[in-house]
PLY file of the C-alpha trace (Angstrom):
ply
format ascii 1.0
element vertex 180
property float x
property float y
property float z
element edge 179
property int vertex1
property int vertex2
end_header
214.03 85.88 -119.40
210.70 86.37 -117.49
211.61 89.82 -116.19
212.53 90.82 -119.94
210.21 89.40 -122.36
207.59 87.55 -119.74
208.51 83.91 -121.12
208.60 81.12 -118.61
211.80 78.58 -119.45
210.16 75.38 -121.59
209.47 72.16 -119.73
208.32 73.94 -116.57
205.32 73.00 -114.01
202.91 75.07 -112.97
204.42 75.85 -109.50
207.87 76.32 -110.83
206.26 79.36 -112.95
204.41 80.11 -109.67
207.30 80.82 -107.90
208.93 82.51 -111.18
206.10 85.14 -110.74
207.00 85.81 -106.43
210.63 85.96 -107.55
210.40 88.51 -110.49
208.48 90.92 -108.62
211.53 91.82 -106.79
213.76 92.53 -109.72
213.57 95.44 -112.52
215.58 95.08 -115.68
217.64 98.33 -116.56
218.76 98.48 -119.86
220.45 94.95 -119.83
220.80 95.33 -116.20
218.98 92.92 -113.65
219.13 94.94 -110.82
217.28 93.99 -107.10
214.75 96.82 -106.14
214.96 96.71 -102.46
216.54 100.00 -101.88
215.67 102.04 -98.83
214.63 105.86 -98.93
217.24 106.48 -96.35
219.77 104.99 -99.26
217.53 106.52 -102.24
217.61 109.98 -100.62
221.47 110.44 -99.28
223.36 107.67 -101.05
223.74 105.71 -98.33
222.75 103.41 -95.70
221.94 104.90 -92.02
224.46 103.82 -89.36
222.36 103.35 -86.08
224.42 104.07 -82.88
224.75 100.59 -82.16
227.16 100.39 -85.19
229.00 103.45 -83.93
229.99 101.46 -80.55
230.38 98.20 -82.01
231.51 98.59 -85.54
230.12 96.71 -88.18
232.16 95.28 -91.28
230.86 98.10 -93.25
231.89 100.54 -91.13
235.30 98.86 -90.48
235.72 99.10 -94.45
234.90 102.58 -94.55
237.13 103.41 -91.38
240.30 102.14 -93.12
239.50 104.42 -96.49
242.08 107.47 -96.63
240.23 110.94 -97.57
241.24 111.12 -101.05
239.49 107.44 -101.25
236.43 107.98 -99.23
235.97 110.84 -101.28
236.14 109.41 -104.64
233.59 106.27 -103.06
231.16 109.21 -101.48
230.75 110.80 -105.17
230.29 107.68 -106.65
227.43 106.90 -104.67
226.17 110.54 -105.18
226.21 109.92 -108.72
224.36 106.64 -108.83
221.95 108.10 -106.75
219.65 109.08 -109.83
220.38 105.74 -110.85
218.45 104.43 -107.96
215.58 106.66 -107.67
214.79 106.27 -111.28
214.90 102.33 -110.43
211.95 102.86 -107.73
210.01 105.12 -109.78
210.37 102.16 -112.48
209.16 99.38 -110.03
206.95 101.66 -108.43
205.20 102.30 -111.92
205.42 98.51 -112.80
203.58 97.64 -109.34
200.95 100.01 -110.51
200.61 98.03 -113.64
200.48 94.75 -112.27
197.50 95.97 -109.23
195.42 97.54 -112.23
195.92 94.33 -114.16
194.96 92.35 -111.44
191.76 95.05 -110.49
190.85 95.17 -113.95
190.30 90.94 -114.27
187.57 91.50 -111.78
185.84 94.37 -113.80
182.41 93.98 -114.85
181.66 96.65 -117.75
178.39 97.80 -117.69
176.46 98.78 -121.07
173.64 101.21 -121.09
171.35 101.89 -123.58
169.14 105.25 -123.99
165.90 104.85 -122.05
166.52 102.10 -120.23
165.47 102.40 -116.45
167.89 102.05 -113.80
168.19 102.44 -109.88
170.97 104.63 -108.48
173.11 103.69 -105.38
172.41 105.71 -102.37
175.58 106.63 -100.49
176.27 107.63 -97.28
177.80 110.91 -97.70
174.87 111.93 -99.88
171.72 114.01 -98.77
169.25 111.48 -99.91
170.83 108.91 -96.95
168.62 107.89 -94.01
170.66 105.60 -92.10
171.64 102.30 -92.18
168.30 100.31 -92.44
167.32 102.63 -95.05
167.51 101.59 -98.86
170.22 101.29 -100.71
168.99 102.55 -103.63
166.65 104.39 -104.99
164.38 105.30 -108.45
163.93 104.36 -111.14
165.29 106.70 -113.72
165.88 106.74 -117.37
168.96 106.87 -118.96
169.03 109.96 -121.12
172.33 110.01 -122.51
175.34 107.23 -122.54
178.87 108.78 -122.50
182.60 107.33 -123.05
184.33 105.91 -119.68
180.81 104.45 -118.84
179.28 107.78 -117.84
175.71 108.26 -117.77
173.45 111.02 -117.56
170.11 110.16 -116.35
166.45 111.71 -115.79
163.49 111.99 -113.86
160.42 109.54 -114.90
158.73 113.49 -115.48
161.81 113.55 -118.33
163.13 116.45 -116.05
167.47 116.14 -117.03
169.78 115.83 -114.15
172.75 118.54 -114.77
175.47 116.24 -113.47
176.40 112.72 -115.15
177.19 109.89 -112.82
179.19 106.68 -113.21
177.61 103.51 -114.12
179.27 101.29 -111.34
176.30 103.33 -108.82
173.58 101.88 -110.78
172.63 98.88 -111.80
169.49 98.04 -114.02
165.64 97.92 -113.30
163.58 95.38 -114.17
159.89 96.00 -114.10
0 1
1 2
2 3
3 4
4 5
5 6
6 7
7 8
8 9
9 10
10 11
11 12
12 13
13 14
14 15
15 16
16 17
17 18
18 19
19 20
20 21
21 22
22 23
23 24
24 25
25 26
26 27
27 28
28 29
29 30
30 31
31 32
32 33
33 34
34 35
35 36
36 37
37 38
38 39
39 40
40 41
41 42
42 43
43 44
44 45
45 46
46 47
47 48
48 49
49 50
50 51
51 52
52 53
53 54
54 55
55 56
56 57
57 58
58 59
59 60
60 61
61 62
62 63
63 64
64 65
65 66
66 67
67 68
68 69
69 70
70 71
71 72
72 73
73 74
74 75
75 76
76 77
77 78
78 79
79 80
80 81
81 82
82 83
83 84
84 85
85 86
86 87
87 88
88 89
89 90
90 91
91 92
92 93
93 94
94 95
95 96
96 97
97 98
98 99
99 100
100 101
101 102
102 103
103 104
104 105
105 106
106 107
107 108
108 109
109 110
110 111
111 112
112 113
113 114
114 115
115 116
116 117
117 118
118 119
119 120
120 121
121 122
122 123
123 124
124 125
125 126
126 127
127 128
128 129
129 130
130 131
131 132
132 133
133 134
134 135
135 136
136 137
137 138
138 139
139 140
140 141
141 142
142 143
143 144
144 145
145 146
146 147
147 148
148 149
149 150
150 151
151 152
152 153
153 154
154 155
155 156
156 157
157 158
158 159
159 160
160 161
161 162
162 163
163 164
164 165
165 166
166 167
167 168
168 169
169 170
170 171
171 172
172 173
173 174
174 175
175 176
176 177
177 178
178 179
């Protein structure tokens, strides 16, 4: 029920939907299929599991099993597996996606929008990669500028005290307000 709709079961504690959480995050719901995600790219990419050498001198059950399979049979089991192997890889692109969701959801909790309003003054971040750097006991930042125009996806374009524009625009997490 948590996997498909995200509803804890009622009467639970906290740590009981705690450990709900750690346990859904290795399951993916296909369809009406609950299916575990752990596949391996050796399995994702040929269909199968690797046999290490090991298993080769000392057989394992699942080699045993697949030792006793007559051609016709092995066959038939070998194209199975070929054919579920879209199966699977759209299964890890699924979970792979759904991670992705669940690391911006948890990065975007900590995100502290920034507003900017049209003349306010401001000091850019200096960074190291950046011509104006001077080391590490130099500042970190430097100005102040004006903000000349605000865009969408907190975008800035700032200026020179002199008004003089800057051509590029420049994201507001590498500047933070001045206070005179």
């Amino acid at each position: 029920m948590f996997v498909e709709k995200g509803e804890y079961p009622e009467g639970i504690t906290l740590n009981q939907k705690k450990t709900i959480r750690k346990l859904a995050n290795g399951f993916f719901l296909n369809k009406n299929v609950l299916t575990s995600t752990e596949a391996t790219p050796h399995l994702l990419v040929y269909g199968t599991e690797e046999v290490i050498p090991v298993e080769v001198e000392i057989p394992s059950l699942r080699i045993i099993q697949e030792a006793e399979l007559d051609d016709a049979e092995w066959i038939r089991k070998r194209y199975q597996q070929h054919a579920l192997i879209d199966e699977k890889r759209m299964i890890a692109v699924c979970h792979g996606q759904l991670y992705q969701q669940r690391m911006a959801r948890a990065f975007n909790k900590h995100v502290r929008t920034r507003v900017f309003q049209i003349g306010q003054l401001v000091l850019k971040r200096i960074f190291p990669n950046q011509e104006e750097y001077k080391g590490q006991f130099a500042p970190n930042w430097q100005g102040p500028y004006m903000v000349r125009k605000v865009l969408s996806g907190g975008v800035v374009v700032l200026a020179e005290m002199d008004s003089q524009e800057w051509s590029r625009a420049i994201n507001s997490d590498s500047i933070k307000r001045y206070y005179v």
